[in-house]
N, C-alpha and C positions, 0 to 999 in steps of 0.2 A: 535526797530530800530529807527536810530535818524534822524529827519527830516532835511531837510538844505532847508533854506529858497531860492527864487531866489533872484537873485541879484536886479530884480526891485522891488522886497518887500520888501527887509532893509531900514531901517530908521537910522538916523543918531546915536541913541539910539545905536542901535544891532552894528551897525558899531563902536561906545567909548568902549562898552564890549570887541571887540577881542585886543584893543588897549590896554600895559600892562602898570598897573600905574607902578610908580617911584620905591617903594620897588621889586618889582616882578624882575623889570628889572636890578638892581643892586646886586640882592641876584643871578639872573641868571650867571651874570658877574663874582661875586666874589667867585663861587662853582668852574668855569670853571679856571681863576685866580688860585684858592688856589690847583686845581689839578694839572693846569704844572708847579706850582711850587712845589708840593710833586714829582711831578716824576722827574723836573730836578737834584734836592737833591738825591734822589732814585739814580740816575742814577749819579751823580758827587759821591756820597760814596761810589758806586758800582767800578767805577772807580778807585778810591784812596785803596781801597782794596786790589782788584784787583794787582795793580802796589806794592804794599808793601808784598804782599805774593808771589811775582814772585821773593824771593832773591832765591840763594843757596839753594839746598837739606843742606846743614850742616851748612848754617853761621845764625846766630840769628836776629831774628828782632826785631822792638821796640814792633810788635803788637804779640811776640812770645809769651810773658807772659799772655798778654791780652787773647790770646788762647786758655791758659793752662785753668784762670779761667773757661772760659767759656764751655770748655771741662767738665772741674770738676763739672758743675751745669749743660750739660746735662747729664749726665751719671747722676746724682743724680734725674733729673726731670723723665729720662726713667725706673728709678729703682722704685723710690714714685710712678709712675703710675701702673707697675705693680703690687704691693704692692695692688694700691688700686682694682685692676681688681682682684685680687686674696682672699683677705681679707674681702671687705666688698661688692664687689657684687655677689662674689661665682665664679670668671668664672676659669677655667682652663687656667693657663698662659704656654706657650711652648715657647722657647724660641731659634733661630737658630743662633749660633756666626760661622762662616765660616773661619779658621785663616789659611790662603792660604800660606804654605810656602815656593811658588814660585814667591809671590807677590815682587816686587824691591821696593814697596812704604814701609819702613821701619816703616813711620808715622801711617799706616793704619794699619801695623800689630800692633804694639803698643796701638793702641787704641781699636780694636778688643782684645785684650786682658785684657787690662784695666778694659772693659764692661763686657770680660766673667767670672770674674772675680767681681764684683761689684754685677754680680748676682747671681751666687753660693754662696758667704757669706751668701745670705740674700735667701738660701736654695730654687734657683729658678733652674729648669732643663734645662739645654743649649746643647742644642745638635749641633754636628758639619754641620751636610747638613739635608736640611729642609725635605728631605727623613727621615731620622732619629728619626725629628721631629714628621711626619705624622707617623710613624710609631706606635711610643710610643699612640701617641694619641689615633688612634683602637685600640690597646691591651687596653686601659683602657673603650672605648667602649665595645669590645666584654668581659670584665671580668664583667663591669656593666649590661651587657644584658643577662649574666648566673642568678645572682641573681633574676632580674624581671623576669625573664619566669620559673625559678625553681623553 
C-alpha cells in the first residue's frame, strides 16, 4: 500500500519530484501531437477513398487497377496462410466460399470465386455453407475415433 504524505510534511524536495523535467514534458506533447496527426491522415485517406470508390457499378476508376493488385496479393496472402496451417503445423484447414446467386454485387460474386478457386488448385476443401463445412469435419472426427477405440 503506498503512503501519501500530508501536505504539511512535503518539503520543497517531494514537491521538485512531482514537477516534470523538460524531456518528460515534451516527449508527453509530442506522442499526443504525432497521434492526431496519424489519425487526421487515417481519417483524410479514409475520406479520399472513400469518395473514389463511390463511381458507377460499371465505369473504371483510377484506383480500379490499384484494386486488382491488391486483390491479387490477398487472395495469395489467405491461400500461403493456409498452406501454412495445413503443412507445417498439421492443423485441418476447412474452408466455406458461399457464392450467392442472388447477390446484385457482381464484384463480390467475382471474387468469391476467384478465392474458391485459388483454393482448390492448391487441393484445399471449399465447401459452399459452413453447414457443409461442419459437417465434413465430424465425419473425419467420428472415422478418427473408430480407429483409436478399435
Amino acid at each position: 500500500m503506498v503512503m501519501v504524505k500530508d501536505l504539511t510534511e512535503l518539503t520543497l524536495r517531494d514537491l521538485w519530484r512531482e514537477v516534470k523535467d523538460e524531456e518528460d514534458w515534451w516527449g508527453e506533447i509530442n506522442e499526443r501531437t504525432l497521434n492526431m496527426v496519424k489519425l487526421t491522415l487515417e481519417g483524410s485517406l479514409e475520406e479520399e477513398l472513400l469518395e473514389e470508390l463511390q463511381v458507377s457499378r460499371y465505369q473504371r476508376s483510377r484506383t480500379h487497377s490499384i484494386l486488382k493488385v491488391v486483390e491479387e496479393e490477398l487472395i495469395d496472402v489467405m491461400v500461403n496462410g493456409c498452406e501454412y496451417a495445413r503443412d507445417e503445423i498439421r492443423k485441418p484447414v476447412f474452408i466455406c466460399v458461399s457464392l450467392d446467386p442472388y447477390s446484385e454485387d457482381e464484384e463480390d460474386r467475382r471474387y468469391s470465386l476467384k478465392v474458391k478457386k485459388a483454393l482448390e488448385s492448391r487441393q484445399f476443401p471449399v465447401y459452399s455453407s459452413l453447414d457443409a463445412s461442419i459437417k465434413a469435419l465430424s465425419n473425419i472426427y467420428k472415422y478418427s475415433m473408430r480407429f483409436r477405440l478399435g
